[in-house]
mmCIF entry with sequence, helices, sheets and N, C-alpha, C, O atoms, coordinates in Angstrom:
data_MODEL
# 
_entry.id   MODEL 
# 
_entity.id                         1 
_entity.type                       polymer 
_entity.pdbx_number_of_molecules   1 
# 
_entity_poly.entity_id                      1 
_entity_poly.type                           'polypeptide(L)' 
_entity_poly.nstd_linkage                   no 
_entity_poly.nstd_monomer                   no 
_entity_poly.pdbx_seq_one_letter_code       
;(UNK)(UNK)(UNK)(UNK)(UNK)(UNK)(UNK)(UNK)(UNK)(UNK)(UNK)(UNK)(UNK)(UNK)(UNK)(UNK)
(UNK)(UNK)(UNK)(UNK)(UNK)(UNK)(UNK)(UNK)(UNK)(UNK)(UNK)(UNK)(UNK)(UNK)(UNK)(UNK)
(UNK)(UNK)(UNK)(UNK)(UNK)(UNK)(UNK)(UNK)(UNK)(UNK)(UNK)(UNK)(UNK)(UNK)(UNK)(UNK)
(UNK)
;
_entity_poly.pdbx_seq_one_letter_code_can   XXXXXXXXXXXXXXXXXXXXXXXXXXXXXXXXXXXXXXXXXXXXXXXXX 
_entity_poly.pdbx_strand_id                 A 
# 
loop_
_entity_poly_seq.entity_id 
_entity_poly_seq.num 
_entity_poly_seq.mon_id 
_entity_poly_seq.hetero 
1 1  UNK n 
1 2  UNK n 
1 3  UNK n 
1 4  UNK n 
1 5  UNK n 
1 6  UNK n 
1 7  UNK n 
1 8  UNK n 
1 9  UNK n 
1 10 UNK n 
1 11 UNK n 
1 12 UNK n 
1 13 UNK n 
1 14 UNK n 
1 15 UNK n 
1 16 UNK n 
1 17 UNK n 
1 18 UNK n 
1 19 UNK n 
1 20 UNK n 
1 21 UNK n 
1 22 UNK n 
1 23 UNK n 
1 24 UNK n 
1 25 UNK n 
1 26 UNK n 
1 27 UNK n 
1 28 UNK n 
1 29 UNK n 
1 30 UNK n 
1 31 UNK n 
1 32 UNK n 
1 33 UNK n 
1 34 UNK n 
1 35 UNK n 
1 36 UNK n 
1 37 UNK n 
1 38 UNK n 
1 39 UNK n 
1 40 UNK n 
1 41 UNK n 
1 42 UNK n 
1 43 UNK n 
1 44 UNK n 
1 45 UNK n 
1 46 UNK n 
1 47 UNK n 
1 48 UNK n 
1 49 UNK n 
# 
_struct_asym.id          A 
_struct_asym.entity_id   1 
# 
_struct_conf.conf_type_id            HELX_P 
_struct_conf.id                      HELX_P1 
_struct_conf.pdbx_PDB_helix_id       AA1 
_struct_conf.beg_label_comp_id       UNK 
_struct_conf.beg_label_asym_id       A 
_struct_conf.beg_label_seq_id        2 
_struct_conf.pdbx_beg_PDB_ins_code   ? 
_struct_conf.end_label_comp_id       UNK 
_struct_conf.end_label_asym_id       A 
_struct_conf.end_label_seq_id        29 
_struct_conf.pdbx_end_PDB_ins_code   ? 
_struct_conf.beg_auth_comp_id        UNK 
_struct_conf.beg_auth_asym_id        A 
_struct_conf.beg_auth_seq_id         2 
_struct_conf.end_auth_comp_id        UNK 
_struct_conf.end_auth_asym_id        A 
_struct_conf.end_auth_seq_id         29 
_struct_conf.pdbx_PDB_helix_class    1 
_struct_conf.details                 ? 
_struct_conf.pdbx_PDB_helix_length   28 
# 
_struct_conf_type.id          HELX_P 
_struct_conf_type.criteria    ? 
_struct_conf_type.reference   ? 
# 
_struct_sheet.id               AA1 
_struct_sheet.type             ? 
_struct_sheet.number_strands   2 
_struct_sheet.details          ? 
# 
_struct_sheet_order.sheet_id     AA1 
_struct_sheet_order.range_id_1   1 
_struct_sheet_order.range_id_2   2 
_struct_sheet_order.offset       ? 
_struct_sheet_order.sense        anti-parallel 
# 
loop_
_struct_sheet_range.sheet_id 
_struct_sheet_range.id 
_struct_sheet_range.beg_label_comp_id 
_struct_sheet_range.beg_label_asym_id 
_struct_sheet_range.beg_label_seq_id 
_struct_sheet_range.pdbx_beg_PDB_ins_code 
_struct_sheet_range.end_label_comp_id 
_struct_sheet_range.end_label_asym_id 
_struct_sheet_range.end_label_seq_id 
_struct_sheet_range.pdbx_end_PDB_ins_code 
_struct_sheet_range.beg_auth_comp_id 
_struct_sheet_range.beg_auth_asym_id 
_struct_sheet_range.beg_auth_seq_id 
_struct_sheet_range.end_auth_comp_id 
_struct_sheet_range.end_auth_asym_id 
_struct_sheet_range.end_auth_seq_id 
AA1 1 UNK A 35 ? UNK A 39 ? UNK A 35 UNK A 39 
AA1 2 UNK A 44 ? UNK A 48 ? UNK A 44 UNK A 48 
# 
loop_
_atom_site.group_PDB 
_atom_site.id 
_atom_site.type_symbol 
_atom_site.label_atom_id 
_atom_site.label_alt_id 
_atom_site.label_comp_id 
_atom_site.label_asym_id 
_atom_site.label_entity_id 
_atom_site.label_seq_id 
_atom_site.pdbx_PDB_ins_code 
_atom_site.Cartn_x 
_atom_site.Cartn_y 
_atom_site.Cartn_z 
_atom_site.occupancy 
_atom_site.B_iso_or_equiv 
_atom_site.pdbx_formal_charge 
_atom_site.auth_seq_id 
_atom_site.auth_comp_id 
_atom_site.auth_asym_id 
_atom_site.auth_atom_id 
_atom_site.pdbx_PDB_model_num 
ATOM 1   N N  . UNK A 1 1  ? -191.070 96.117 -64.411 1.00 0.00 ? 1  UNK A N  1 
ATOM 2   C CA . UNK A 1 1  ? -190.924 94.777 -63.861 1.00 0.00 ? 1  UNK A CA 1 
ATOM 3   C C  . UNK A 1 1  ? -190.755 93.737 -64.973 1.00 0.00 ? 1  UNK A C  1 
ATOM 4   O O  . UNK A 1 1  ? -190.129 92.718 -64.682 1.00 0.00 ? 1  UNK A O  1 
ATOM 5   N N  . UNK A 1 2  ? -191.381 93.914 -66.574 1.00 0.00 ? 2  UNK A N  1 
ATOM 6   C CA . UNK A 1 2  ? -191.394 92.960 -67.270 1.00 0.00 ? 2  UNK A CA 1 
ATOM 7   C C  . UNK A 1 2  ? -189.873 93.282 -67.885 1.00 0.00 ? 2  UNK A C  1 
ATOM 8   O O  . UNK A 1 2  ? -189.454 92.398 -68.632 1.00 0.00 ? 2  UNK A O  1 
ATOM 9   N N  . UNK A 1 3  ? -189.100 94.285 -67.698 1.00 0.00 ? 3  UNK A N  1 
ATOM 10  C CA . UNK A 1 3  ? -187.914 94.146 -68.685 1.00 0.00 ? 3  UNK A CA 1 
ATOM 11  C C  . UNK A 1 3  ? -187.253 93.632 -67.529 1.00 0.00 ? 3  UNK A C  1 
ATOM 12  O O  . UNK A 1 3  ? -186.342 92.944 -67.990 1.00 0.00 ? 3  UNK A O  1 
ATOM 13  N N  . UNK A 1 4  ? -187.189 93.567 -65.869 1.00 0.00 ? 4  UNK A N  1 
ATOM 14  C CA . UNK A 1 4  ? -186.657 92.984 -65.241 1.00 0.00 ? 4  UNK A CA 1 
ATOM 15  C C  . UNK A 1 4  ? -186.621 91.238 -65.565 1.00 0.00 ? 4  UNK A C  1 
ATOM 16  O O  . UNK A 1 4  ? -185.572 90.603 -65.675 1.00 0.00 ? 4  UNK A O  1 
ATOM 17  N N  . UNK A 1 5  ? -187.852 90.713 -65.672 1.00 0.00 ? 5  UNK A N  1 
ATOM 18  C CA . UNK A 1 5  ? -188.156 89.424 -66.140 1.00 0.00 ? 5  UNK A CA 1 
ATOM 19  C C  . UNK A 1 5  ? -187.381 89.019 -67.166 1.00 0.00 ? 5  UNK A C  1 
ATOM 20  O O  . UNK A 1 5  ? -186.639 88.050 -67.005 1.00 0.00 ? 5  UNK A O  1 
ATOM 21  N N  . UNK A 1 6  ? -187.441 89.802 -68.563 1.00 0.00 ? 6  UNK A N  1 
ATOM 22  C CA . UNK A 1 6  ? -187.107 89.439 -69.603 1.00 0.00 ? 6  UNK A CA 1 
ATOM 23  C C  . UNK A 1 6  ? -184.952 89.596 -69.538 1.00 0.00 ? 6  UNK A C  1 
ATOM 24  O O  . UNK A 1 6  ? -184.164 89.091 -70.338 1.00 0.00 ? 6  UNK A O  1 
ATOM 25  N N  . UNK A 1 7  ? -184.721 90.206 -68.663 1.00 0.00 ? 7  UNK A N  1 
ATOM 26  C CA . UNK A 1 7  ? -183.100 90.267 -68.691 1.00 0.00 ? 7  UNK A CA 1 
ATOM 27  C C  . UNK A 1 7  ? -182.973 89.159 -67.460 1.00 0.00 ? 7  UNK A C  1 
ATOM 28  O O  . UNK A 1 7  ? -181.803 88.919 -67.162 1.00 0.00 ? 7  UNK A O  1 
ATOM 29  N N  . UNK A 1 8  ? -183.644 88.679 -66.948 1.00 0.00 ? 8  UNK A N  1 
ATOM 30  C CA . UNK A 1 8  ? -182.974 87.931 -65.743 1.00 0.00 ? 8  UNK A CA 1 
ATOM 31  C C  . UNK A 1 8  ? -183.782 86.241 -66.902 1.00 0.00 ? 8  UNK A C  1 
ATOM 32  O O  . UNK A 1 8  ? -184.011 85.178 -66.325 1.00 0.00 ? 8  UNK A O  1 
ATOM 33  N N  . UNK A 1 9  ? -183.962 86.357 -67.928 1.00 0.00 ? 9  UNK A N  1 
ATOM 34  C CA . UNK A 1 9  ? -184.653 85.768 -68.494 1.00 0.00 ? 9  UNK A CA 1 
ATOM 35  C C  . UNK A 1 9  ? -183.402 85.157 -69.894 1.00 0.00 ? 9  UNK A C  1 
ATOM 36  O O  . UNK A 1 9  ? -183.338 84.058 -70.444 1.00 0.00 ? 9  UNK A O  1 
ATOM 37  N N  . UNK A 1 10 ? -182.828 86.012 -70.029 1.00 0.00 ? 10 UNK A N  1 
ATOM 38  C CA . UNK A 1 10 ? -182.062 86.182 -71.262 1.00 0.00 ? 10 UNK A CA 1 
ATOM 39  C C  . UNK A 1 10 ? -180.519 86.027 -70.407 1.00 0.00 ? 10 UNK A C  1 
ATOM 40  O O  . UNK A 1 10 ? -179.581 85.487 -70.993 1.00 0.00 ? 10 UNK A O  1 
ATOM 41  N N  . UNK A 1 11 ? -180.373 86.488 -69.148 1.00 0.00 ? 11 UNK A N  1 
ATOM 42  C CA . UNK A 1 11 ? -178.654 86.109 -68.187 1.00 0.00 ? 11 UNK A CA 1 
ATOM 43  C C  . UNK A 1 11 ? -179.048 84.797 -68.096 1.00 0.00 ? 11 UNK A C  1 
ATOM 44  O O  . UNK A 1 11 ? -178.192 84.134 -68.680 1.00 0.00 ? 11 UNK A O  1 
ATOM 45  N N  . UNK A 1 12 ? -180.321 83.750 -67.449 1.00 0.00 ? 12 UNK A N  1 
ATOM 46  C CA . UNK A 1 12 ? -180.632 82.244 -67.571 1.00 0.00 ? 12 UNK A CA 1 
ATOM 47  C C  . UNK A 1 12 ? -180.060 81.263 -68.710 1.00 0.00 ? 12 UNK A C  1 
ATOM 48  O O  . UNK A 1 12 ? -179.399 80.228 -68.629 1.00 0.00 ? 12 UNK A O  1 
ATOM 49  N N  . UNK A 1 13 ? -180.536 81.939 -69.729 1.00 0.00 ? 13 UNK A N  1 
ATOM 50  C CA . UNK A 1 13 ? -180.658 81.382 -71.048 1.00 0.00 ? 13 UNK A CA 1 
ATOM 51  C C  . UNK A 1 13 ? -179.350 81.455 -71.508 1.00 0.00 ? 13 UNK A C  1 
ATOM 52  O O  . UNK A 1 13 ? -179.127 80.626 -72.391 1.00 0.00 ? 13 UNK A O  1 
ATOM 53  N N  . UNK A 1 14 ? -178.474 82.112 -71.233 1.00 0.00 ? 14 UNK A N  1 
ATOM 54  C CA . UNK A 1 14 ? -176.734 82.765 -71.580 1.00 0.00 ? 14 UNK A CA 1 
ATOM 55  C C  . UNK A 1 14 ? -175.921 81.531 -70.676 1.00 0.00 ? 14 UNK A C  1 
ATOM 56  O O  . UNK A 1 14 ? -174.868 81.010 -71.044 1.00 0.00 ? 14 UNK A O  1 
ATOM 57  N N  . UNK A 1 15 ? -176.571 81.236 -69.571 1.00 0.00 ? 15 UNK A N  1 
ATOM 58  C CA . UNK A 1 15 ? -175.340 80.630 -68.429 1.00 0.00 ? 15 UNK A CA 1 
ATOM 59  C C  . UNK A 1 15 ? -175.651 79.179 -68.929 1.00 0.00 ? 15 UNK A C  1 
ATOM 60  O O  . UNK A 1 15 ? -174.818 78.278 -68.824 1.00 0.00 ? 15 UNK A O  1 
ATOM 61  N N  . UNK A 1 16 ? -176.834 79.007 -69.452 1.00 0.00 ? 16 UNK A N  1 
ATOM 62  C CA . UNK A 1 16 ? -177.389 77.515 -69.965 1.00 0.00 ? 16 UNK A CA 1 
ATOM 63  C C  . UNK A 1 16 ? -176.210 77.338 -71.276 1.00 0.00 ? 16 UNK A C  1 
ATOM 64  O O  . UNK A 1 16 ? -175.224 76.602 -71.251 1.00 0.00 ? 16 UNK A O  1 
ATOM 65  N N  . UNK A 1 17 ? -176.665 78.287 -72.452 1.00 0.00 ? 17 UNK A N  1 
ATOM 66  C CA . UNK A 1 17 ? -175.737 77.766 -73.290 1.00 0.00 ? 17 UNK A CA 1 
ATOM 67  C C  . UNK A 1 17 ? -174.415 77.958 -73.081 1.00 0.00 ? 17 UNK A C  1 
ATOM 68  O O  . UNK A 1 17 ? -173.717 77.337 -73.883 1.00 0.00 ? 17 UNK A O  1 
ATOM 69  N N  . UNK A 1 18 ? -173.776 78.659 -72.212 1.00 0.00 ? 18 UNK A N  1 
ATOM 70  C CA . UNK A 1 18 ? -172.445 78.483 -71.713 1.00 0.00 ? 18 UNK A CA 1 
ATOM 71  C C  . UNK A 1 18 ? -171.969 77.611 -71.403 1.00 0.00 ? 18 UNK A C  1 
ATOM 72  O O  . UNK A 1 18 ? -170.868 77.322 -71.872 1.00 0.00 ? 18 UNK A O  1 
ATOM 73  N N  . UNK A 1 19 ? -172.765 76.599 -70.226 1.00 0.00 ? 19 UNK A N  1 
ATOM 74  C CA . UNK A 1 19 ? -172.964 75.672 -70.090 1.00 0.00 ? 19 UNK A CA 1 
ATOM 75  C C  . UNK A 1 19 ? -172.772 74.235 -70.900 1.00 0.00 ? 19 UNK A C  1 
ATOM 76  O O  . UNK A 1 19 ? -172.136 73.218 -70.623 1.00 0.00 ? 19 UNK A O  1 
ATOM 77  N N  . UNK A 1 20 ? -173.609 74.612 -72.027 1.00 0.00 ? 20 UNK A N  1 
ATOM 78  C CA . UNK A 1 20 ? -173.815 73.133 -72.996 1.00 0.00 ? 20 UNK A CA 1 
ATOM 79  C C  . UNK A 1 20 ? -172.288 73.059 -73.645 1.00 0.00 ? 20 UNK A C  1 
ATOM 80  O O  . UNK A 1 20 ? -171.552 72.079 -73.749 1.00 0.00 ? 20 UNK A O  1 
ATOM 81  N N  . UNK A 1 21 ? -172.076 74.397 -74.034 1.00 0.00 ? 21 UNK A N  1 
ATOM 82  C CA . UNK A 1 21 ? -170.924 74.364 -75.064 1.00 0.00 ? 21 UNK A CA 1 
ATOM 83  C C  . UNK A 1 21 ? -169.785 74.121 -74.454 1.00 0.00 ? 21 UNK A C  1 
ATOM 84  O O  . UNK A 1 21 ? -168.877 73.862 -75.243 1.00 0.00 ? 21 UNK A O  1 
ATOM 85  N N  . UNK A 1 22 ? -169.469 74.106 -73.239 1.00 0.00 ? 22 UNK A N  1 
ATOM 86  C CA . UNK A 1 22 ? -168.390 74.288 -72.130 1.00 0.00 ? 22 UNK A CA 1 
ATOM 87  C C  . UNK A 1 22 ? -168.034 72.492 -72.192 1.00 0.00 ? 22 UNK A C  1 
ATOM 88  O O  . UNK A 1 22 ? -167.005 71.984 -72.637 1.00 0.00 ? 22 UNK A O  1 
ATOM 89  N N  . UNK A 1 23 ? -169.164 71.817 -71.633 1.00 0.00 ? 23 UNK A N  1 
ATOM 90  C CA . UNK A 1 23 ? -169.599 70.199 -71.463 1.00 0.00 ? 23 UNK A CA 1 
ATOM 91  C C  . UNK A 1 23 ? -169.455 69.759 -72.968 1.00 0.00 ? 23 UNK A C  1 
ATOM 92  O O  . UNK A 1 23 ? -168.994 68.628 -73.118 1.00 0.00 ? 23 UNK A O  1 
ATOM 93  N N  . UNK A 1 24 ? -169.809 70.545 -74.242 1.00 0.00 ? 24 UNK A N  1 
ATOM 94  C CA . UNK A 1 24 ? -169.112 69.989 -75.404 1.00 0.00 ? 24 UNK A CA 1 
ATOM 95  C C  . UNK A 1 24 ? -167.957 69.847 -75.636 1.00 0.00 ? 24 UNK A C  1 
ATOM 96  O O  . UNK A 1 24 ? -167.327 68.939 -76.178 1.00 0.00 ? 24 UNK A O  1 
ATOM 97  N N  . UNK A 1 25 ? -167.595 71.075 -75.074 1.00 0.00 ? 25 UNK A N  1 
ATOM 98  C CA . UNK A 1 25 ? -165.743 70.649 -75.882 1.00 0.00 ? 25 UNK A CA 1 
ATOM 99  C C  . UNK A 1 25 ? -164.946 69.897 -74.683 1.00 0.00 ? 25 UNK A C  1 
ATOM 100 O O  . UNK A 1 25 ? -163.933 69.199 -74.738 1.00 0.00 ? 25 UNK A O  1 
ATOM 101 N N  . UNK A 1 26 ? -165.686 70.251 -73.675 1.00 0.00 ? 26 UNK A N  1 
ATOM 102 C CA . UNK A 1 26 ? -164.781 68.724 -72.488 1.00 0.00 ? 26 UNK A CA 1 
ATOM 103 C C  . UNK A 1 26 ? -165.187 67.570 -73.277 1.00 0.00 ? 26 UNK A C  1 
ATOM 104 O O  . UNK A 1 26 ? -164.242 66.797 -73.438 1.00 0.00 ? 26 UNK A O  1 
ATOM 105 N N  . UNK A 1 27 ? -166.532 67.100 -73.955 1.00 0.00 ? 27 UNK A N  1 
ATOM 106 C CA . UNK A 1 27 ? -166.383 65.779 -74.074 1.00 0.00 ? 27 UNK A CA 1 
ATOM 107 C C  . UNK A 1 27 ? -165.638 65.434 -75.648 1.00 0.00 ? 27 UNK A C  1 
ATOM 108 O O  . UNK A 1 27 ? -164.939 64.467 -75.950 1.00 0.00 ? 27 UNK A O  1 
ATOM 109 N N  . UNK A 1 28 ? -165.944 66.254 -76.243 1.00 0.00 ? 28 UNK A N  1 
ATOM 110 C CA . UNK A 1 28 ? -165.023 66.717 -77.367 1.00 0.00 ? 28 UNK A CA 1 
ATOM 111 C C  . UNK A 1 28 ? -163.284 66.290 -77.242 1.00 0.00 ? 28 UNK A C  1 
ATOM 112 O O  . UNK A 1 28 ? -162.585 65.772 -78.113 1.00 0.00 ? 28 UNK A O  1 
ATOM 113 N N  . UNK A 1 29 ? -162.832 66.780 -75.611 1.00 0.00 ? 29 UNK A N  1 
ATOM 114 C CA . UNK A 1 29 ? -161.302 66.609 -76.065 1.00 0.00 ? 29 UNK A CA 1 
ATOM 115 C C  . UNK A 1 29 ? -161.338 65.370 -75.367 1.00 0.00 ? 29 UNK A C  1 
ATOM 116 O O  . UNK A 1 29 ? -160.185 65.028 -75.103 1.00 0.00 ? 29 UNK A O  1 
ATOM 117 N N  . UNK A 1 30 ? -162.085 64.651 -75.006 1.00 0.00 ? 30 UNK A N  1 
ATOM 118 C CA . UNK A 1 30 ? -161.815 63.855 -73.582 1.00 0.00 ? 30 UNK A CA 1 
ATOM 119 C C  . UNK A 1 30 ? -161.372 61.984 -75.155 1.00 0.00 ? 30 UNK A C  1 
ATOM 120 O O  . UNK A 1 30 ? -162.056 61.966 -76.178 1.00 0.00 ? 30 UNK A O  1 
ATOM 121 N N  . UNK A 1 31 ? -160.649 61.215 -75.008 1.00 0.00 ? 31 UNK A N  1 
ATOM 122 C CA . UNK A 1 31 ? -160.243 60.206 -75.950 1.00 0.00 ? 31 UNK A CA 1 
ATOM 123 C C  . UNK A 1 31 ? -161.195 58.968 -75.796 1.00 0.00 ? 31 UNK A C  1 
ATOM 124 O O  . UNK A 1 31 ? -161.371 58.454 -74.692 1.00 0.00 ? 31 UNK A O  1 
ATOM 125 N N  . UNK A 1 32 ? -161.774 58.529 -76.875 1.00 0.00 ? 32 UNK A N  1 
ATOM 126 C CA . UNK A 1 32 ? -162.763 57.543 -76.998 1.00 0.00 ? 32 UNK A CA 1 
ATOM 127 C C  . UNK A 1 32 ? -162.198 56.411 -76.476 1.00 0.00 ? 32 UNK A C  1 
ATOM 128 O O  . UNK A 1 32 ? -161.004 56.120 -76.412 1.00 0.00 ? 32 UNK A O  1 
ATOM 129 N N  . UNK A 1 33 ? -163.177 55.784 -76.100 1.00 0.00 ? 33 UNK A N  1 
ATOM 130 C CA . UNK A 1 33 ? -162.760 54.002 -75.346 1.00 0.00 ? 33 UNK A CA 1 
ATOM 131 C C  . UNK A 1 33 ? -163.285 53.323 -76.446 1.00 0.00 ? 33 UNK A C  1 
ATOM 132 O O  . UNK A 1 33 ? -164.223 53.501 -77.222 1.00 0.00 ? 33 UNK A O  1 
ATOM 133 N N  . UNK A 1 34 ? -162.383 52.470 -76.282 1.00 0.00 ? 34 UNK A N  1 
ATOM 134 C CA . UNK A 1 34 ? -162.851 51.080 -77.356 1.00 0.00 ? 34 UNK A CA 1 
ATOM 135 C C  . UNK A 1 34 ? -161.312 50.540 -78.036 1.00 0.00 ? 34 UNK A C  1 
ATOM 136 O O  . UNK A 1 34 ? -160.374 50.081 -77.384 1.00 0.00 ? 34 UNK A O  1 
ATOM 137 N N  . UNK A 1 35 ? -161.359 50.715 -79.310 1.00 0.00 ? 35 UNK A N  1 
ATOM 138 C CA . UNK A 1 35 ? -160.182 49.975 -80.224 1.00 0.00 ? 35 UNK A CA 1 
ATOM 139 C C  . UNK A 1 35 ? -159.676 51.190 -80.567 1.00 0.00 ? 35 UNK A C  1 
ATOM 140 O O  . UNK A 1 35 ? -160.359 52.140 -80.952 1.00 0.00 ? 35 UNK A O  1 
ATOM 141 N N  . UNK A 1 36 ? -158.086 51.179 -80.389 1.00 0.00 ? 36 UNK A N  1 
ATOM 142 C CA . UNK A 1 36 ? -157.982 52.649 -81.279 1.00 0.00 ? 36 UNK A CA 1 
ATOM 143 C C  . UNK A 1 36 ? -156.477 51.666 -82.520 1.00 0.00 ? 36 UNK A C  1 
ATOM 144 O O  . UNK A 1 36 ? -155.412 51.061 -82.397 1.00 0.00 ? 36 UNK A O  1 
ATOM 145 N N  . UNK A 1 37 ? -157.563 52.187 -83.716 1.00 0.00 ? 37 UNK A N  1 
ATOM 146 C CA . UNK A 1 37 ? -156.053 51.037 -84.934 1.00 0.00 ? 37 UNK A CA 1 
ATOM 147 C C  . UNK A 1 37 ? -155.438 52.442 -86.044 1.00 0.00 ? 37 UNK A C  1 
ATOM 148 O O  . UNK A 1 37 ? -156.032 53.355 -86.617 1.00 0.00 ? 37 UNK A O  1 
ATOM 149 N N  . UNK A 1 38 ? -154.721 52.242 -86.005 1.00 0.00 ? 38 UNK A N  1 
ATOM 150 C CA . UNK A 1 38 ? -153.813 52.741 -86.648 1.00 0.00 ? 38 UNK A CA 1 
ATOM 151 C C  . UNK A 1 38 ? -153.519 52.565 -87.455 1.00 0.00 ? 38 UNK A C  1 
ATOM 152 O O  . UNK A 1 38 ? -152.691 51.718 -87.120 1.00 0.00 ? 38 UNK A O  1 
ATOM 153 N N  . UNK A 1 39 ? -153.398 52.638 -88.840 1.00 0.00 ? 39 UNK A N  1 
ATOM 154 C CA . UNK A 1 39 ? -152.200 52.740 -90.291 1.00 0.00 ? 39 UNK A CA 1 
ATOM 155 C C  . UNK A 1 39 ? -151.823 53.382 -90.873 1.00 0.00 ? 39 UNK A C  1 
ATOM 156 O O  . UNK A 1 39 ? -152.394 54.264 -91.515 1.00 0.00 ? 39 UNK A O  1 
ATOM 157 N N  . UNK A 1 40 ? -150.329 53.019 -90.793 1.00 0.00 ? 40 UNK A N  1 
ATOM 158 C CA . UNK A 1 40 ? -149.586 54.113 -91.284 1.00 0.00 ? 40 UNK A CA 1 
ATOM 159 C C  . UNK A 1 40 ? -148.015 53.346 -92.050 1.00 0.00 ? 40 UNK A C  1 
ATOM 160 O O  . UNK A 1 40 ? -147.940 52.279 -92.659 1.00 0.00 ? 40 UNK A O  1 
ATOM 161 N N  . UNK A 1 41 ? -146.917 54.330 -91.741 1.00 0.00 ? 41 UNK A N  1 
ATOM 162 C CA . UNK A 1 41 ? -145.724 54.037 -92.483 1.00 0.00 ? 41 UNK A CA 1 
ATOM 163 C C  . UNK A 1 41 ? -144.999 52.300 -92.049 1.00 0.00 ? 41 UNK A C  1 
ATOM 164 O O  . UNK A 1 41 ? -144.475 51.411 -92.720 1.00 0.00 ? 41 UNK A O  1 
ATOM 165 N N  . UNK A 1 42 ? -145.377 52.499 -90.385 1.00 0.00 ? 42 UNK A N  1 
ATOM 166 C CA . UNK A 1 42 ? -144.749 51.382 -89.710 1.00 0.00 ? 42 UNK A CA 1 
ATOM 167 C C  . UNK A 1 42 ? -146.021 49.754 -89.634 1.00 0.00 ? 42 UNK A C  1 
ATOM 168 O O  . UNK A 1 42 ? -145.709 48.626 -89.254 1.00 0.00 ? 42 UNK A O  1 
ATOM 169 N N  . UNK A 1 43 ? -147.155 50.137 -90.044 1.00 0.00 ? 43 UNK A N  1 
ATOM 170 C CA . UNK A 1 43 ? -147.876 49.219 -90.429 1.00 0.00 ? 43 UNK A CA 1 
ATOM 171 C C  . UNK A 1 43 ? -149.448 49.314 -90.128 1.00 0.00 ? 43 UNK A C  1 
ATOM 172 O O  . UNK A 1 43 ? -150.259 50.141 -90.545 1.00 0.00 ? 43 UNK A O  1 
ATOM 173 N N  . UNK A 1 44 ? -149.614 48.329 -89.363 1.00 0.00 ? 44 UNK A N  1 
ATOM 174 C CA . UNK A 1 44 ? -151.283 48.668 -88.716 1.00 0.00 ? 44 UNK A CA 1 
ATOM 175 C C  . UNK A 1 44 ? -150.776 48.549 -87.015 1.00 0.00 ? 44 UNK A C  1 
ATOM 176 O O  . UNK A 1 44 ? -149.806 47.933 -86.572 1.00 0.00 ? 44 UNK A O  1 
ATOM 177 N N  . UNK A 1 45 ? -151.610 49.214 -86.407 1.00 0.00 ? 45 UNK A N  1 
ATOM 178 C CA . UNK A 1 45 ? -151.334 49.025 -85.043 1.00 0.00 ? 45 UNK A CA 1 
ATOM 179 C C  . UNK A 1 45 ? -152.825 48.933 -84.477 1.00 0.00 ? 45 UNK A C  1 
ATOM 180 O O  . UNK A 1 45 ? -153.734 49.668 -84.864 1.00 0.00 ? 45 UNK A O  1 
ATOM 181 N N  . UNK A 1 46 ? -152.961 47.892 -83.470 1.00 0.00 ? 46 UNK A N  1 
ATOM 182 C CA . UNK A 1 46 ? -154.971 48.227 -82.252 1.00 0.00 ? 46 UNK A CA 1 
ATOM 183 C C  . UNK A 1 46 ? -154.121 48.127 -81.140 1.00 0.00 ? 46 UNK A C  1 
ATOM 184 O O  . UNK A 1 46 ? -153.128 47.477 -80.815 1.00 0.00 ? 46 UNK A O  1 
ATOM 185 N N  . UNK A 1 47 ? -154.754 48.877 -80.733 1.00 0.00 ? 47 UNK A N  1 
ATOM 186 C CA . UNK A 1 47 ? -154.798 49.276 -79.214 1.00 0.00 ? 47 UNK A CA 1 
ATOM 187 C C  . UNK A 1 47 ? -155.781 49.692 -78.711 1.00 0.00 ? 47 UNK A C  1 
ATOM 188 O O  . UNK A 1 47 ? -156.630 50.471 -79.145 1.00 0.00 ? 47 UNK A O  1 
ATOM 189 N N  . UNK A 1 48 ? -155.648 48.936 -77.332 1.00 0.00 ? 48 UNK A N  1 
ATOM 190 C CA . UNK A 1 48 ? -157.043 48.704 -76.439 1.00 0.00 ? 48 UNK A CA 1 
ATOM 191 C C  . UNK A 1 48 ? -157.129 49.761 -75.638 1.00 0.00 ? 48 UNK A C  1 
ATOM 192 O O  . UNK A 1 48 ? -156.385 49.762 -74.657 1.00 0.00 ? 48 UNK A O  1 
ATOM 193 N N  . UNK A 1 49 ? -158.153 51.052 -75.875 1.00 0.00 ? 49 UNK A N  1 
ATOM 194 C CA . UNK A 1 49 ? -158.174 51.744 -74.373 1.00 0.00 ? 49 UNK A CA 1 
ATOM 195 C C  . UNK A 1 49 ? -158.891 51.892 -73.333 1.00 0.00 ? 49 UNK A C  1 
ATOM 196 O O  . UNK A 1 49 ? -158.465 52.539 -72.376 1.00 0.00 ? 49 UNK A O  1 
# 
């Protein structure tokens, strides 16, 4: 019964960090709000998003 515990213990703990890391890289790709400025060849650029 306790290795039952300890694997239904350790599949919990697996779907959790699946979980976190999944919700990281969504917020990871998702594009920041605020000012986005630019410089480069054609000059400086802000833009509001």
């Amino acid at each position: 019964m306790t290795n039952r515990n300890a694997l239904y213990a350790l599949i919990g703990a697996l779907i959790v960090v699946v979980a976190v890391l999944g919700y990281s890289l969504y917020q990871a790709k998702q594009e920041p709000k605020g000012l986005n400025i630019n410089i480069g060849p054609g000059g400086v650029q802000v833009r509001d998003k």
